[in-house]
N, C-alpha and C positions, 0 to 999 in steps of 0.2 A: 319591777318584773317586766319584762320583755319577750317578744317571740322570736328567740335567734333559731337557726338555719336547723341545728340540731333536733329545735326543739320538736319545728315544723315535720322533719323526715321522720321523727317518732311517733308523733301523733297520725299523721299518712300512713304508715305501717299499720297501726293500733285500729285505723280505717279500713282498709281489707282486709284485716282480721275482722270486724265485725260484720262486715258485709259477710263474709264468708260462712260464719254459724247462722247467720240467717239465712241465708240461702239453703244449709243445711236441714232447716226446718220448711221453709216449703216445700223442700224435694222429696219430704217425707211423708208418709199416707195419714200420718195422726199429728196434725200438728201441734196440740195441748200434750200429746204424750212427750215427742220430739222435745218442745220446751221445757218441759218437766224433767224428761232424762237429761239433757243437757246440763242443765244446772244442780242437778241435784249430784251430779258426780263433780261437782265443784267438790264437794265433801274430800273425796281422796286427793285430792293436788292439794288442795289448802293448808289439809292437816299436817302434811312434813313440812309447807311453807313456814308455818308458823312455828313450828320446832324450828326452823334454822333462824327467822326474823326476833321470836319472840312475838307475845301479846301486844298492839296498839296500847295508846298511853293513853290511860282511864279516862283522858279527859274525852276523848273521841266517842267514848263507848255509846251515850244517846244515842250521838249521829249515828251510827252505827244502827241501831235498833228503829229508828226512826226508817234508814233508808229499807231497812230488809221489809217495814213492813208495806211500803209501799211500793217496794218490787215485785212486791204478791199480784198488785192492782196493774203493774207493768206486766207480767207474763201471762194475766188474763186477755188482757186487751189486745195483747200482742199474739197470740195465736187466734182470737176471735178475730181481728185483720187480716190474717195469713186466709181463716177458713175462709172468709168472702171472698175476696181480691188479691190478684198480682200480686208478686213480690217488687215489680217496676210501678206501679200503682200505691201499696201501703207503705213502704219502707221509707221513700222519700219523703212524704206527705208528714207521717209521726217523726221521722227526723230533722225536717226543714221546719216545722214550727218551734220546735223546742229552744233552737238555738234564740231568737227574738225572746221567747219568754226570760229563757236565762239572763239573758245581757238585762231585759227591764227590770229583773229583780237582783242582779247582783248591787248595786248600788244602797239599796233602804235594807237590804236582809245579809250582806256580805262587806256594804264599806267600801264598796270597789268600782268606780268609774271605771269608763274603758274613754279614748278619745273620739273624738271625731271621726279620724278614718278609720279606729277601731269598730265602730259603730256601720261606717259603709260598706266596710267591710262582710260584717255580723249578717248585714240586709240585702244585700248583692248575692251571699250564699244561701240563704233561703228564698231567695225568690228561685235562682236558678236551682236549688233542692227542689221545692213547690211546683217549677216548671214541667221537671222532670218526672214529675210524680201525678200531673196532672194533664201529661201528653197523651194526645188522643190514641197512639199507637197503644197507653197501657191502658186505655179504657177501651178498647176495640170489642177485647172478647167478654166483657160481664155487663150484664143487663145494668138496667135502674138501680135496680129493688137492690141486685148482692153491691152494686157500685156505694151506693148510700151504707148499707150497713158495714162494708167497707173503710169507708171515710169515718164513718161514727168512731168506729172503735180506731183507729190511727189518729183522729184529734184529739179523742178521750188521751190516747197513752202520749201523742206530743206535750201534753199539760203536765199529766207526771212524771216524763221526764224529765222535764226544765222540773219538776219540785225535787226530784233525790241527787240530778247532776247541783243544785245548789247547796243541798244537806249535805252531801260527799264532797265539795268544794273546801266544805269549812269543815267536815268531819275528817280529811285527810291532813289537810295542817298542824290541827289538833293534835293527831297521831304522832305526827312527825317522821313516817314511815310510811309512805305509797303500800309498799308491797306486804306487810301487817296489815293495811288496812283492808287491802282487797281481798287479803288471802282472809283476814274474818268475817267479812262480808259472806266469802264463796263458803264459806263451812255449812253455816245454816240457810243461803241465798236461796236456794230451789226444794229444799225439803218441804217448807208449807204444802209450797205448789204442787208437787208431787203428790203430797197425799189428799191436797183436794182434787186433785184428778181424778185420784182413785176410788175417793170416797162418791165422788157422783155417778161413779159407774158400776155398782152395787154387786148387777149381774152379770158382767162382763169384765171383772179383776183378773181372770187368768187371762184371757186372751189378752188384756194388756200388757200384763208380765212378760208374757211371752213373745210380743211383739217387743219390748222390750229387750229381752235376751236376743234379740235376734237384729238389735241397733245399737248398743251397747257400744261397743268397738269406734264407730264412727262417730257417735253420738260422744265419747272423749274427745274427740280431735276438737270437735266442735266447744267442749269446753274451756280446754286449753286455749282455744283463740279468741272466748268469749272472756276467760281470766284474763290472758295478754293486753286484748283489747280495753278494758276497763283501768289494766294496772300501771299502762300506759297513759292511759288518759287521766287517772288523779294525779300520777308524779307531773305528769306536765302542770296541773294545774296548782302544783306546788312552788313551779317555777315562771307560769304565766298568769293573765289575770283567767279568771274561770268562764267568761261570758265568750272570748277568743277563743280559747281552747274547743268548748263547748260546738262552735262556729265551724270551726276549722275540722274537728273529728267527724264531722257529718258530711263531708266528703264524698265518708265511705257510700254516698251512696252512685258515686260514678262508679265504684268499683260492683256495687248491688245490680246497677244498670247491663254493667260488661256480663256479670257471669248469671242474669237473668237471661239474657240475649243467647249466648253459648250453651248455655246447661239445661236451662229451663225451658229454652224453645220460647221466650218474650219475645216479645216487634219490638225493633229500635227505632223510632220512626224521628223525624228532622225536628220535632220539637224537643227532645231528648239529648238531639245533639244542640240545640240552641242552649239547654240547660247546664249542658257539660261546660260548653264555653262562657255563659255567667258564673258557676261556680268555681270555674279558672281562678276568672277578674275577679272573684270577692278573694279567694285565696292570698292573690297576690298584691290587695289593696292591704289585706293584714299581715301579712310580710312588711311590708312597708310603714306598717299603722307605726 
């Protein structure tokens, strides 16, 4: 398996498609709502997906069930990030660790070494992720207290990511079908989520609903880029090794950095752009790996 040019342009697209639904969830006034709607209208894309793919091949089905249930524990954390801190502050931080965990456990849990410059690669993009996540311009505007609680919850969800991007590493081979897979993933993906949302909010379900009907519309686009993004990244890692891949799609957070700066009114400040230019050079050390 190999990272040719192709693979690379796909995986980079599949990258500002995620930056992208994230960013649509910090723009938004409920962020456990926002994640919640998002995913859980995975339901209507997936289900005609899966009429035209067919069902993933039985053997995948664990992984499967394994990854939904730990993307419960992802879409917790991942709005509990969003409520404390920055999107140029959480997003890099839970994405730049993940890819190191990945690469250490692909080998005893997958079988699958990466090389050398695979590896300098893997470390080069995470440090410049980490850089960029850690630049004093995105710590400017939040105290201590929300900075830490902040961090908590983006190290908690960098851990489970590297756990489901490995279980969907070896759940989509299984398959034998990228796009069966994600589309069964996204059927049931956000439904839990959704109704633990609901259910903690006892006295306050209508106004959720209704804040809901009234995101709906954009809160699909956001799914479709959230499906894209994902279904982009198992077929690549059908055809590269999963610790690269993993690496390489965390990118997206130069693109998270761009449209925090633009959209969201974030400081880009020069250690941001020191980061952008590390995660250049890890890029193009795994191009070359």
């Amino acid at each position: 398996m190999t990272l040719g040019a192709s693979i690379v342009g796909a995986v980079l697209f599949g990258a500002l498609l995620h930056a992208g639904w994230n960013a649509l969830i910090k723009s938004g006034g409920d962020k456990s709502l926002d994640t919640a709607l998002i995913h859980s209208l995975g339901f209507f894309i997936s289900v005609p997906l899966l009429y035209h793919t067919g069902l993933p091949a039985p053997a995948a089905w664990p992984y499967m069930a394994a990854s939904l249930v730990i993307h419960l524990g992802y879409y917790i954390a991942l709005a509990g990030a969003y409520k404390h801190g920055d999107l140029g502050l959480t997003y890099p931080v839970m994405r730049g660790c993940a890819p190191l965990l990945v690469a250490m456990g692909s080998l005893p849990f997958i079988g699958e070494g990466i090389s050398a410059a695979g590896w300098a690669g893997v470390v080069v993009i995470c440090a410049g992720v980490v850089t960029l996540g850690l630049s004093r311009s995105a710590l400017r505007d939040s105290d201590e207290r929300q900075r830490r609680k902040a961090l908590g919850f983006a190290l908690a969800n960098a851990a489970i990511i590297a756990v489901y991007t490995v279980i969907d590493g070896i759940g989509v081979r299984a398959s034998g079908d990228a796009l069966a897979y994600v589309a069964g993933l996204f059927v049931f993906d956000g439904l839990p989520y959704l109704l633990l949302v609901l259910w903690r909010r006892p006295g306050r379900r209508r106004a959720a609903l209704a804040y809901m009907a009234g995101r709906w519309k954009i809160a699909l686009v956001g799914t479709a880029a959230s499906l894209g993004s994902y279904g982009i990244a198992l077929w690549a890692m059908t055809q590269a090794p999963v610790a690269v891949v993993a690496a390489l799609r965390e990118t997206s957070v130069l693109f998270a950095a761009v449209i925090g700066t633009l959209f969201l009114r974030e400081p880009f400040g020069w250690q941001r752009a020191v980061g952008t230019v590390v995660i250049v050079a890890g890029v193009m050390t795994l191009r070359l790996a």
